[in-house]
C-alpha positions in Angstrom: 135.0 46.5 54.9 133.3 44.4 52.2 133.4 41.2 51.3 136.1 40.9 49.0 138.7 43.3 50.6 137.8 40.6 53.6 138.1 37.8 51.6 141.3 39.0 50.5 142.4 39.9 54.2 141.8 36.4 55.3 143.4 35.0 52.8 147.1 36.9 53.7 146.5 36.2 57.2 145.9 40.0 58.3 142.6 39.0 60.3 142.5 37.9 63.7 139.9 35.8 65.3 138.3 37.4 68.2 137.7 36.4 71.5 134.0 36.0 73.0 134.0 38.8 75.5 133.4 37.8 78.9 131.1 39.1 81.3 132.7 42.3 83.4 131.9 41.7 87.6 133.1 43.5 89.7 135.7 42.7 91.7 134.3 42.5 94.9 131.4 40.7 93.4 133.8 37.5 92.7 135.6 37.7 95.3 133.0 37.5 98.3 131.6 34.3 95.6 135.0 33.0 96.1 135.0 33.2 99.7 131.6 32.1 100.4 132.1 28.8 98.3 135.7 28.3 99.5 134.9 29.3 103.2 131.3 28.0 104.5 130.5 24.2 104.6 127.4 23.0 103.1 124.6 20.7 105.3 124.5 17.1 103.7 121.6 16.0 105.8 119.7 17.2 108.8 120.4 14.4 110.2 124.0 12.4 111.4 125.1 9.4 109.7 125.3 6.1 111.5 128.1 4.7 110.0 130.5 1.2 111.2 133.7 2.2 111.3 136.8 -0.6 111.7 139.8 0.0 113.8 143.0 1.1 112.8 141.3 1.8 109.7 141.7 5.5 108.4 139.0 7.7 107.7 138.7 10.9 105.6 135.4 12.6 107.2 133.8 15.0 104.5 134.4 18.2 106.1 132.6 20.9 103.3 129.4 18.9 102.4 130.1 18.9 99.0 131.0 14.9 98.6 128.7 13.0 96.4 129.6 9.8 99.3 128.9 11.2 102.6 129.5 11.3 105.2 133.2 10.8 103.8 135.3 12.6 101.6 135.5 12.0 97.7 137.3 14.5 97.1 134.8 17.7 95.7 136.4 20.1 98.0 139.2 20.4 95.7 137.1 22.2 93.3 134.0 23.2 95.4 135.4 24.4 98.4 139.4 24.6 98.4 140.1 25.7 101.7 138.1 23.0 103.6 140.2 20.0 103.7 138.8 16.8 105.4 139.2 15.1 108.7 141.6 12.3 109.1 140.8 9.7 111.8 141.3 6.7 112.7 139.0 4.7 115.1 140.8 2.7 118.1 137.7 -0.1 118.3 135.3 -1.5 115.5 132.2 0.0 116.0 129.4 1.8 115.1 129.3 5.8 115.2 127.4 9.4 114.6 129.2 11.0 112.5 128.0 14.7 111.5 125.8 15.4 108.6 125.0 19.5 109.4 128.8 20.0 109.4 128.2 22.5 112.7 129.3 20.0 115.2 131.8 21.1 117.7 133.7 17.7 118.0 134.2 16.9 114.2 133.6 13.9 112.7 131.2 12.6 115.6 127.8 14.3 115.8 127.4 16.4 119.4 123.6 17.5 118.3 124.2 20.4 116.3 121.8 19.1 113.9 119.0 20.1 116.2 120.0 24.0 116.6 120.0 23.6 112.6 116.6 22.0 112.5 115.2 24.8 114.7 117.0 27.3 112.5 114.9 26.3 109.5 111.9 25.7 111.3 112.0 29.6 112.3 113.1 30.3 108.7 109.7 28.7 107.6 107.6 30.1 110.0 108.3 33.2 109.4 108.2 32.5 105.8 104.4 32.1 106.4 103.5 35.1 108.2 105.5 37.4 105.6 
């Protein structure tokens, strides 16, 4: 078309923006993405958090690693991670506690030393990093 039969086109309103195409996945491809994010919590630290807790106080415990205030929730999981929800609890004393960092512990939101098999984990990772 040239420039003045598309000049004239535009003008009586017979040409249609187009639409960026998108990039084509598969989709498989966005689908295991979807689950991995949505599914598998994220470490915050090697390490628990020793935090003061008050009683009767209640807690949201970040369960998917993705808050920006650890160890408690802020609310990222909505976005980062939908399916994880945090852990409400609410401590019976004032005092101070572990909670989990790693996000493996078996007794969520207090730490139970998971952190260690996730320390090793890397440590192997490394290792054999080295020697490839």
């Amino acid at each position: 078309m040239n420039s003045s039969r598309f000049i004239a086109a535009v003008l009586r309103g017979r040409v249609r923006t187009l639409k960026r195409p998108q990039p084509v996945l598969p989709a498989s491809f966005s689908m295991v993405q979807r689950i991995l994010l949505s599914t598998q919590p994220v470490p915050a630290a090697r390490l628990p958090y020793r935090v003061k807790v008050s009683a009767g106080k209640r807690y949201a415990w970040c369960a998917c690693g993705h808050s920006k205030k650890q160890p408690f929730c802020d609310g990222a999981h909505r976005t980062a991670a939908p399916t994880i929800s945090p852990l409400r609890f609410t401590p019976e004393k004032d005092t101070k506690v572990m909670l989990c960092a790693c996000k493996q512990t078996k007794n969520a939101p207090y730490c139970d030393g998971s952190h260690l098999k996730v320390i090793l984990q890397d440590l192997v990772k490394s290792v054999k990093g080295i020697f490839k």
